[in-house]
VMD Tcl script that draws the C-alpha trace (Angstrom):
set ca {
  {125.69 -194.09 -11.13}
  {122.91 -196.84 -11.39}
  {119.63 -196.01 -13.29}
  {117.77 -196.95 -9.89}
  {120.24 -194.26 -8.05}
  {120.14 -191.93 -11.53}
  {115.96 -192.31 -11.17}
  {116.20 -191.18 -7.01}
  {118.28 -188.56 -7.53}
  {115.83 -187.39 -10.34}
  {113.04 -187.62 -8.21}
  {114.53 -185.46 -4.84}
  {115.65 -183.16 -7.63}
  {112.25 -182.79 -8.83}
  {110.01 -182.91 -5.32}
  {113.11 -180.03 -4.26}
  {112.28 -177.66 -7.22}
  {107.93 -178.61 -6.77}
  {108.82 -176.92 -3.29}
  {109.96 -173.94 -4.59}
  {106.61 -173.79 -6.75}
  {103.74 -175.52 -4.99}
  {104.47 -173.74 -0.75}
  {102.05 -174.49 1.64}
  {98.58 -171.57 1.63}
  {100.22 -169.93 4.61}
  {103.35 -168.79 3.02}
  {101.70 -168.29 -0.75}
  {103.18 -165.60 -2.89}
  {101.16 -162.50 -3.25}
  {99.88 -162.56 -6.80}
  {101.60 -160.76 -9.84}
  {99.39 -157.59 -11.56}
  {99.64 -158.09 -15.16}
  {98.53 -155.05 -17.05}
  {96.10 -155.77 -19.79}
  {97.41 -155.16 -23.16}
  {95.52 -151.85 -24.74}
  {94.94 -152.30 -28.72}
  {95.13 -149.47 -31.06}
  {92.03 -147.39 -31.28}
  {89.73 -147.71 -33.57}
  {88.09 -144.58 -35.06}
  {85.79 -145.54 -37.37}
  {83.12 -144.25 -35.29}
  {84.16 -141.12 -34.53}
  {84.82 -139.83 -37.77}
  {81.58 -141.13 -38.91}
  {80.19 -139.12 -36.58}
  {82.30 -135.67 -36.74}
  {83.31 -135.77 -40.65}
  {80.48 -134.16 -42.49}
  {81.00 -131.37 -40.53}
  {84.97 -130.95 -42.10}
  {84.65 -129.08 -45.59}
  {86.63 -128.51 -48.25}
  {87.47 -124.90 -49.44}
  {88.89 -123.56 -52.83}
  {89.66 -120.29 -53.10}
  {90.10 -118.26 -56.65}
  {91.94 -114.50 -57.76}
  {90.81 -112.57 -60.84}
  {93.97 -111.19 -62.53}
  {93.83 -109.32 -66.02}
  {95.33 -111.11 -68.76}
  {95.34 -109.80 -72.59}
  {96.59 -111.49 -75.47}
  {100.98 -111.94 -75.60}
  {101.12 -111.74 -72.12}
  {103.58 -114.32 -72.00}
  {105.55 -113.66 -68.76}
  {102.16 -114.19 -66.45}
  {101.41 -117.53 -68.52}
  {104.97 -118.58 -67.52}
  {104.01 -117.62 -63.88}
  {100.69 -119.33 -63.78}
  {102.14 -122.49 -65.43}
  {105.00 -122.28 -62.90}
  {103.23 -122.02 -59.68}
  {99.59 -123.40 -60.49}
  {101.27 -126.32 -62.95}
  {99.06 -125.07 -66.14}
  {98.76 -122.38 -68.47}
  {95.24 -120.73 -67.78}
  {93.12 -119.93 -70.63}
  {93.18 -116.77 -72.14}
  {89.84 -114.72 -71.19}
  {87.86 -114.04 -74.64}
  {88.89 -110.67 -76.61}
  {87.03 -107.45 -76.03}
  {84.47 -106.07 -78.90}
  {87.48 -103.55 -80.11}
  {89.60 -106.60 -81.74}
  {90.74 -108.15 -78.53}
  {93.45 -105.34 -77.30}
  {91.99 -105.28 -73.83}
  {92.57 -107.52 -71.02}
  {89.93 -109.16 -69.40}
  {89.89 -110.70 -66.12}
  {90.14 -114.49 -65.33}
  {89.94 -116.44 -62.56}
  {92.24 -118.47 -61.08}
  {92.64 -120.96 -58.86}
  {94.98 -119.96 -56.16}
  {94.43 -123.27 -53.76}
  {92.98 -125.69 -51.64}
  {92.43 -125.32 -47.85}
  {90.17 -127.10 -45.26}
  {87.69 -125.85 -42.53}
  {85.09 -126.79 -40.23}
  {81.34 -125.79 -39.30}
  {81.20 -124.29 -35.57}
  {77.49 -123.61 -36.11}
  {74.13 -125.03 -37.76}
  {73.12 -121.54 -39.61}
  {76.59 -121.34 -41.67}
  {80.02 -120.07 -39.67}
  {83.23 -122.08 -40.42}
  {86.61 -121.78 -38.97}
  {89.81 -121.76 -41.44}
  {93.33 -120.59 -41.49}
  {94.12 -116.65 -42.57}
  {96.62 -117.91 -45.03}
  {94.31 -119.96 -46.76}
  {91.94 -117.21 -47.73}
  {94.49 -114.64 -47.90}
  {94.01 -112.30 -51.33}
  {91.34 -114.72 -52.24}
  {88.73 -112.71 -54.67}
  {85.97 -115.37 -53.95}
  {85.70 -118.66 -51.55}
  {84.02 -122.18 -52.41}
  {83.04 -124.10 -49.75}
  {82.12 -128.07 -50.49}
  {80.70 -130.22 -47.83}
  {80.90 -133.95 -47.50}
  {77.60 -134.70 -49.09}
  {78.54 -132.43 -52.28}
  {76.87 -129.27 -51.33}
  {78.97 -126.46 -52.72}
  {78.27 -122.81 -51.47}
  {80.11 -119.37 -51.93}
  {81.34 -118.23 -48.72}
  {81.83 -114.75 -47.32}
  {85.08 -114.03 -45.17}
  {83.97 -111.88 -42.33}
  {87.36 -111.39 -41.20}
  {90.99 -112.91 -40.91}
  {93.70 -112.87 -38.23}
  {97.63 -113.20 -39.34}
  {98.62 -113.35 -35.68}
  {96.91 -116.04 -34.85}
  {95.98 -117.70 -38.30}
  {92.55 -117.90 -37.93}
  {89.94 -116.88 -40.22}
  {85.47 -117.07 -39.87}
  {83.93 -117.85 -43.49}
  {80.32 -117.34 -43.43}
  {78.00 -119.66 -45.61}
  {73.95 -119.19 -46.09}
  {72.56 -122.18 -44.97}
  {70.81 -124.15 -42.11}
  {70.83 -127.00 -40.29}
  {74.76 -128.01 -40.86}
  {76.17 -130.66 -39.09}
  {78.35 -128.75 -36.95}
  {81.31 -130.19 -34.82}
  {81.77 -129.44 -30.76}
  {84.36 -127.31 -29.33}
  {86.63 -128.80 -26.79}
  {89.52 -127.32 -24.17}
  {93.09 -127.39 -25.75}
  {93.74 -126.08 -21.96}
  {92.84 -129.67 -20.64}
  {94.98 -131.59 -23.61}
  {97.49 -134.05 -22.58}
  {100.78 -135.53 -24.48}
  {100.28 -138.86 -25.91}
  {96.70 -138.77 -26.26}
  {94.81 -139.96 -29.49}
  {94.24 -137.04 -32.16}
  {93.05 -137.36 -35.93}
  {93.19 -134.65 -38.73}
  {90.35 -134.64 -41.03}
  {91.04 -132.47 -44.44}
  {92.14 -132.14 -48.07}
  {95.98 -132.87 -48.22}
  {96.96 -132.14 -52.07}
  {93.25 -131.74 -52.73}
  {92.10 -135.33 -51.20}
  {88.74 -134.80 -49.38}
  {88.24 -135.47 -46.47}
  {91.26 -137.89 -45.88}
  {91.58 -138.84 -42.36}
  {95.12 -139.44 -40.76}
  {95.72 -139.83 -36.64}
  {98.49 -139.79 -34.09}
  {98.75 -138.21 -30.68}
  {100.11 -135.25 -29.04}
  {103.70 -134.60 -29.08}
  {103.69 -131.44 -26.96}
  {101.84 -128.80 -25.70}
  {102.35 -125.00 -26.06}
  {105.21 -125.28 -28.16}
  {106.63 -121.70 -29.49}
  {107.51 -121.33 -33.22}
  {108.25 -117.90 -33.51}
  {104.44 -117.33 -33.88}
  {102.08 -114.40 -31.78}
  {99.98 -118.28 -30.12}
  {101.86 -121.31 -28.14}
  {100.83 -123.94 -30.78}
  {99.70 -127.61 -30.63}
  {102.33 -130.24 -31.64}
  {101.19 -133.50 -32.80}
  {102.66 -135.78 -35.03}
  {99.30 -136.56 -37.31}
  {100.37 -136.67 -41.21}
  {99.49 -133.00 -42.41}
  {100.49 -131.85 -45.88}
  {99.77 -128.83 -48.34}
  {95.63 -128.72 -48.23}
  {95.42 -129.70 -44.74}
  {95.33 -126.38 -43.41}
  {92.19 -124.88 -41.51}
  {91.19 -128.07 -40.88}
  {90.06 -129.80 -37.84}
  {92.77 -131.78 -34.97}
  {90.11 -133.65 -32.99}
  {90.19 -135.80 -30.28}
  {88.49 -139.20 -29.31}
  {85.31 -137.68 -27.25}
  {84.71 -136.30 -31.11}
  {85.87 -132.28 -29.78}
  {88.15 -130.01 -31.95}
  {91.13 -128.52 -30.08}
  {93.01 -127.04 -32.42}
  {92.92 -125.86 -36.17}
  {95.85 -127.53 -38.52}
  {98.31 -124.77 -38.92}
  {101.95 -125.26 -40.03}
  {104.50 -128.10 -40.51}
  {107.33 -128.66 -39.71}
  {109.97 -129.62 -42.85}
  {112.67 -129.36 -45.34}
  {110.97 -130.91 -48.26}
  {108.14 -129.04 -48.31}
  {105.55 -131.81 -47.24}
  {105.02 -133.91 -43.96}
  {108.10 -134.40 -42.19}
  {106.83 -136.24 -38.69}
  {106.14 -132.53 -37.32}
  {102.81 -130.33 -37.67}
  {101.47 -127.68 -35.50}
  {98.01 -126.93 -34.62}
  {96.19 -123.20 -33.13}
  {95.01 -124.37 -29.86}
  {90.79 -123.90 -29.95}
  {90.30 -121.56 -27.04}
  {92.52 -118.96 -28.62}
  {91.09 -119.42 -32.14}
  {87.52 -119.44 -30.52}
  {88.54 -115.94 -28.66}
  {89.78 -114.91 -32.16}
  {86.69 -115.90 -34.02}
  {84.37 -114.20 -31.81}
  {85.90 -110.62 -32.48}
  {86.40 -111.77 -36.27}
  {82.81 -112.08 -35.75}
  {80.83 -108.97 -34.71}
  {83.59 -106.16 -36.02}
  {86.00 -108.45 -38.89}
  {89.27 -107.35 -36.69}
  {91.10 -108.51 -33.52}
  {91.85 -106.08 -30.88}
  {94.80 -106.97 -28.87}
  {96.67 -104.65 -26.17}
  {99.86 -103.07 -26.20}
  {102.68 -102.41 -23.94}
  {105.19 -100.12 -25.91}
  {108.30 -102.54 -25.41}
  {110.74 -104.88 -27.06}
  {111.98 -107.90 -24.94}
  {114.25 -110.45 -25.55}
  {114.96 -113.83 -24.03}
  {116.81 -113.85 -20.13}
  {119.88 -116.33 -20.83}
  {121.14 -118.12 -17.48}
  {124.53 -115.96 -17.44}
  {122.41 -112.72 -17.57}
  {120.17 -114.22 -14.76}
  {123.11 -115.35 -12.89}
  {124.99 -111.74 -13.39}
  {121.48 -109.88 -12.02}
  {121.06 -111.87 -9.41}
  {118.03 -113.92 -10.57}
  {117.70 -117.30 -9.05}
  {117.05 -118.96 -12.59}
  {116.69 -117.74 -16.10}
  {112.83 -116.42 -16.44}
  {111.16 -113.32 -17.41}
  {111.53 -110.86 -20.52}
  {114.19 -108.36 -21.11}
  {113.01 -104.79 -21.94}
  {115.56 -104.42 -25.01}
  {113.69 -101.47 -25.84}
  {111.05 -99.09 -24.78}
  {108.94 -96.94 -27.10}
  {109.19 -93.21 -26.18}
  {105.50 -91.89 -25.27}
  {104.14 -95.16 -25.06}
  {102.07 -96.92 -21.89}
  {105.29 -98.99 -20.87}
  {107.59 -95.08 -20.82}
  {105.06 -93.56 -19.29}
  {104.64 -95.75 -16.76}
  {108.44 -95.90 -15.82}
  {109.51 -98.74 -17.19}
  {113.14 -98.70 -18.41}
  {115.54 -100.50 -20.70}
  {117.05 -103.43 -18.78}
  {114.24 -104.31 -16.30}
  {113.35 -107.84 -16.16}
  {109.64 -108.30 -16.48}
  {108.88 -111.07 -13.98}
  {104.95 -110.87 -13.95}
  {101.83 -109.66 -15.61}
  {98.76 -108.77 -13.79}
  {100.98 -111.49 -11.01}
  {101.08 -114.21 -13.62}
  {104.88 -115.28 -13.89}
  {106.54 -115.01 -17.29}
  {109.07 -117.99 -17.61}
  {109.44 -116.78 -21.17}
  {109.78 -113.94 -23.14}
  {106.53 -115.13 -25.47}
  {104.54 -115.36 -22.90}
  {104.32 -111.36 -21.88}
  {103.24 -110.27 -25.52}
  {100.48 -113.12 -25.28}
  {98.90 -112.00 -22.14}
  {99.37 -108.52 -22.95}
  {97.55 -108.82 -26.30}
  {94.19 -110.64 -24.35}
  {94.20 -107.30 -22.06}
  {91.25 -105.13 -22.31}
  {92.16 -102.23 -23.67}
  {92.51 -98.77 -21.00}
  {92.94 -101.07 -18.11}
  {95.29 -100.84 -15.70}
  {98.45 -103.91 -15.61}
  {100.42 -104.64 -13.02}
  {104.12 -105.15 -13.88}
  {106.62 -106.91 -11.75}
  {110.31 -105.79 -12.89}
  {113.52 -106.90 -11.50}
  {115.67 -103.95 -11.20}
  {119.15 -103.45 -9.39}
  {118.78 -106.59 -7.30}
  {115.20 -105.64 -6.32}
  {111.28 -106.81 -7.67}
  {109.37 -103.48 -8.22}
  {105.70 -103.56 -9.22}
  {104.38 -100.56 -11.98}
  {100.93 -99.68 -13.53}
  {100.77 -99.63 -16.55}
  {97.66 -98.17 -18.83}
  {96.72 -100.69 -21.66}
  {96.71 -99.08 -25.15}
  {95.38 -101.08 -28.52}
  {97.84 -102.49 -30.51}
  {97.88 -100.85 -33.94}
  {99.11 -102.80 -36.71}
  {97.51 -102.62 -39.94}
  {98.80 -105.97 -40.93}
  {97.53 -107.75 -37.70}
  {93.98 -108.06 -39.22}
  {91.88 -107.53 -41.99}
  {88.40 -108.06 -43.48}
  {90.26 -108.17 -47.32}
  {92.85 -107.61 -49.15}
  {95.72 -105.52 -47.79}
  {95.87 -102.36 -49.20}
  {99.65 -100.88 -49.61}
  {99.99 -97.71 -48.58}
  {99.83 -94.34 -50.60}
  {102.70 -94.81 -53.93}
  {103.62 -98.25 -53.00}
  {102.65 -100.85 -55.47}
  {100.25 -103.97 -54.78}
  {102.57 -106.77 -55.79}
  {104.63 -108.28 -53.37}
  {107.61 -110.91 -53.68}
  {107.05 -114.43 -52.78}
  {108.12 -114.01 -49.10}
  {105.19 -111.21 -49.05}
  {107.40 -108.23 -48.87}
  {107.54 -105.25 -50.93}
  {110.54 -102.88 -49.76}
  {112.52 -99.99 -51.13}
  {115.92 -98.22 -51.43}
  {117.10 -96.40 -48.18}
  {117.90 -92.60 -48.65}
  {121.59 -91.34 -48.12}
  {119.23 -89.09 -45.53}
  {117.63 -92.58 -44.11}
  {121.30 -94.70 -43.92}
  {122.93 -91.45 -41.87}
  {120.18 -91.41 -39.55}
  {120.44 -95.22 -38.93}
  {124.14 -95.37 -38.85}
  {124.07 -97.75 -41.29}
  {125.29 -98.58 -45.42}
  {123.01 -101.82 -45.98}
  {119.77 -102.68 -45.76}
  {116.50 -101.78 -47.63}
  {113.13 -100.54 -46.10}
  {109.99 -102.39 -45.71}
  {107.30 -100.33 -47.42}
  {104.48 -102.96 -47.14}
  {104.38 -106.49 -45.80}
  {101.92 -109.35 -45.77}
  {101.44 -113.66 -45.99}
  {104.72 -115.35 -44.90}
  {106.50 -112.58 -43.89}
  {103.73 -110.83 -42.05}
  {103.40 -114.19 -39.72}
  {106.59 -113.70 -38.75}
  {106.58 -111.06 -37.61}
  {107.68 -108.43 -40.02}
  {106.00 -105.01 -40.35}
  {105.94 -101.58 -42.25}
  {109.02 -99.62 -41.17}
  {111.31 -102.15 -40.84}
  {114.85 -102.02 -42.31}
  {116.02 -105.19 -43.56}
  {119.66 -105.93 -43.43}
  {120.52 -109.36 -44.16}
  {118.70 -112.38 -45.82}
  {120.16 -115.64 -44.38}
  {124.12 -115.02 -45.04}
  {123.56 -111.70 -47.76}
  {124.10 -108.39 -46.77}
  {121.21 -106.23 -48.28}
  {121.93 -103.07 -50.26}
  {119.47 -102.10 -52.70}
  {115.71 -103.36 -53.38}
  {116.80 -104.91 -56.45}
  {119.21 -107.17 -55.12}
  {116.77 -108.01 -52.08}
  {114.44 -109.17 -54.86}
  {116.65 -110.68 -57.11}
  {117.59 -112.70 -54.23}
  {114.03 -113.66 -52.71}
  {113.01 -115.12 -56.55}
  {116.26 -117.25 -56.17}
  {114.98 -119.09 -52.95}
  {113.40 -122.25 -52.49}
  {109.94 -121.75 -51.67}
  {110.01 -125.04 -49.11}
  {112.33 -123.97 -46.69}
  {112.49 -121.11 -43.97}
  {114.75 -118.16 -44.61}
  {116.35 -115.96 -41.82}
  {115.91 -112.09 -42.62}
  {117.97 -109.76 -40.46}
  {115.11 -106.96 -39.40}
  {116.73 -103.40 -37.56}
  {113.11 -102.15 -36.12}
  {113.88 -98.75 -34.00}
  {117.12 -99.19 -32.27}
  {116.78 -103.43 -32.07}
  {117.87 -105.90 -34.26}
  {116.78 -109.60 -34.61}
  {116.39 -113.12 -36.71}
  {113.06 -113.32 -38.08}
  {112.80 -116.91 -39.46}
  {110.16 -116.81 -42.54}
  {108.88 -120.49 -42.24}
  {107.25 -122.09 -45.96}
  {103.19 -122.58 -45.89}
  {101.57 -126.13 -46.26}
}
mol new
graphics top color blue
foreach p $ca { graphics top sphere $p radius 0.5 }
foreach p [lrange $ca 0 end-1] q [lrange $ca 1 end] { graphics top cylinder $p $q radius 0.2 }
display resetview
């Protein structure tokens, strides 16, 4: 081919593709919607406005000490990393012991109001002889717990002061997944660090009494009781829990959703306990095969596994083996959701139950009754009952031999008996009364080996006990704290 041909040919080639490109206005291509790209956000702003509101809070325990006491030095070095100084001798040469305080550890919280309350977790006041609460600008004051709440983890600290900056509540009801959160608090004692992220999920059951909040903001040890906030500057939920085997952040933390800890807070409030109702029943999930075998048209509901003799629920006619399909005609898709809305009942009213029984729905009334559990709140300390000692092992349990009377009755050769129960193991679930039979892959035979055993484990990981409460028997997972 000539250059003069090569140069024609170019030139068709090129007016051919120009065609494809450059088409008469009548027969122009609609035009392509390019979506603008979004940059990262920046919150500088907002926690300029909401972070003096976030405080700090250190909480303290007087415990007796006297000179040679060389096992609790060997405890406080080991789980407060120092030896604490001795407390000064008494006037009779120094034999008695004197109390000292100690630093037990660091939490976070928020102000909810200008004249002084502040929102925390329960576990990070929990046994706490007295409460420091530091504020952005330095201001320390000495704070009062009105009340705490191990269902829900939510505790109100009182402070005397006015005119705090206070932060607004928002609607964890109205949240949505992959929106913008931050976490403002004191992660291994850093004040008021800020970290962000967004919402992972919503309503996400761990095991605990509230559907919690999952984000994936950095939280760490210190970070509970503190604010998750999002970008209108609201709080929606308090930091609560993580998620890990190490012991620090893992990707995973867990926040109380607002509206529940705001509920909470308001009892906490005017009597320093939670009321919360009470069916008389123990349910457990509805696989698909037992759904399919009754006749359900998909797994849903709660299984009565058990139903207390005189209480509401017996009374009332419901029996082992029902499927409870709605409260008050809100549908229970899972078995945490009955003991949620049961527990926000008003107390002596009258529920309306929806079973599924032999093939057939069947509504019941039920009469309301309060939920009694000593360990459910508290305005202090726990006290142990009548004989049983104070201290507790580090899972929060204090338990005791079964009787040869106790292990005929039960049908049963292992397992010890929970005499008192509070922190970790209280949270999940464990109370008074129950026999416990297994911890992770041990059989349990005597209190001794139960505590020999607990002292063994490592404090950053979950453990599953094996709990025999009445006639049914279930994993309780005891998850680590931050």
């Amino acid at each position: 081919m000539t250059s003069k041909s090569a140069r024609t040919a170019l030139s068709a080639l090129l007016l051919s593709c120009a065609g494809l490109f450059f088409l008469p206005s009548s027969q122009a291509a609609a035009p392509v919607v390019v979506t603008p790209v979004v940059g990262l956000p920046d919150f500088a702003d907002l926690v300029e406005k909401v972070g003096p509101a976030v405080v700090n809070i250190r909480t303290t325990e007087r415990i007796k000490m006297g000179q040679g006491d060389a096992e609790m030095q060997e405890f406080l070095r080991r789980f407060f990393g120092q030896a604490v100084p001795r407390g000064r001798r008494g006037g009779n040469g120094g034999g008695n012991a004197v109390p000292e305080e100690v630093q037990r550890g660091v939490g976070s919280g928020f102000i909810i109001s200008a004249d002084g309350y502040v929102l925390t977790n329960a576990h990070v006041v929990e046994g706490a002889d007295e409460v420091t609460v530091t504020l952005t600008d330095r201001r320390e004051f000495t704070a009062k717990v009105l009340g705490s709440d191990e269902r829900s983890d939510v505790a109100v600290l009182k402070v005397e002061a006015a005119n705090l900056p206070v932060l607004r509540i928002g609607d964890s009801n109205k949240i949505r997944v992959g929106e913008w959160v931050i976490a403002i608090g004191s992660p291994f004692n850093l004040e008021n660090t800020v970290t962000a992220g967004i919402i992972s999920a919503k309503a996400r059951d761990t095991g605990e009494y509230l559907p919690l909040i999952q984000s994936d903001v950095a939280v760490n040890p210190g970070n509970s009781g503190g604010p998750l906030i999002n970008m209108r500057g609201e709080v929606i939920g308090i930091t609560s829990q993580i998620a890990t085997l190490s012991g620090a952040y893992n990707g995973i933390s867990f926040a109380v959703p607002i509206q529940e800890a705001m509920r909470v807070a308001e009892q906490l409030k005017k009597t320093g306990h939670v009321t919360r109702g009470r069916l008389g029943v123990q349910i457990g999930e509805v696989t698909r095969d037992v759904a399919q075998a009754l006749g359900l048209e998909r797994a849903r509901g709660a299984e009565v596994a058990m139903v207390e003799p005189g209480g509401p629920a017996d009374k009332a006619g419901i029996k082992v083996g029902d499927i409870i399909l709605k409260f008050n005609g809100l549908p229970i898709e899972k078995t945490a959701d009955l003991p949620r809305l049961v527990g926000a009942s008003k107390i002596g009213s009258q529920a309306n139950v929806t079973v599924w029984r032999r093939g057939k729905q069947q509504d019941i009334g039920v009469t309301i009754v309060e939920l009694q559990d000593e360990k459910t709140a508290s305005s202090g300390k726990a006290q142990p009952k009548k004989g049983a000692p104070a201290e507790t092992n580090a899972l929060g349990l204090h338990v005791s031999d079964l009787s040869a009377a106790q292990k005929r009755e039960l049908k049963t050769e292992a397992g010890v008996l929970v005499e008192s129960v509070q922190g970790r193991a209280a949270t999940a679930g464990v109370q008074q009364g129950d026999v416990i039979l297994q911890v992770d892959n041990t059989e349990i035979h005597s209190a001794s080996q139960f505590n020999g055993i607990v002292a063994k484990l490592d404090p950053k990981k979950p453990v599953a006990v094996l709990v025999r409460r009445d006639t049914v028997t279930q994993y309780l997972v005891i998850k680590p704290r931050e």
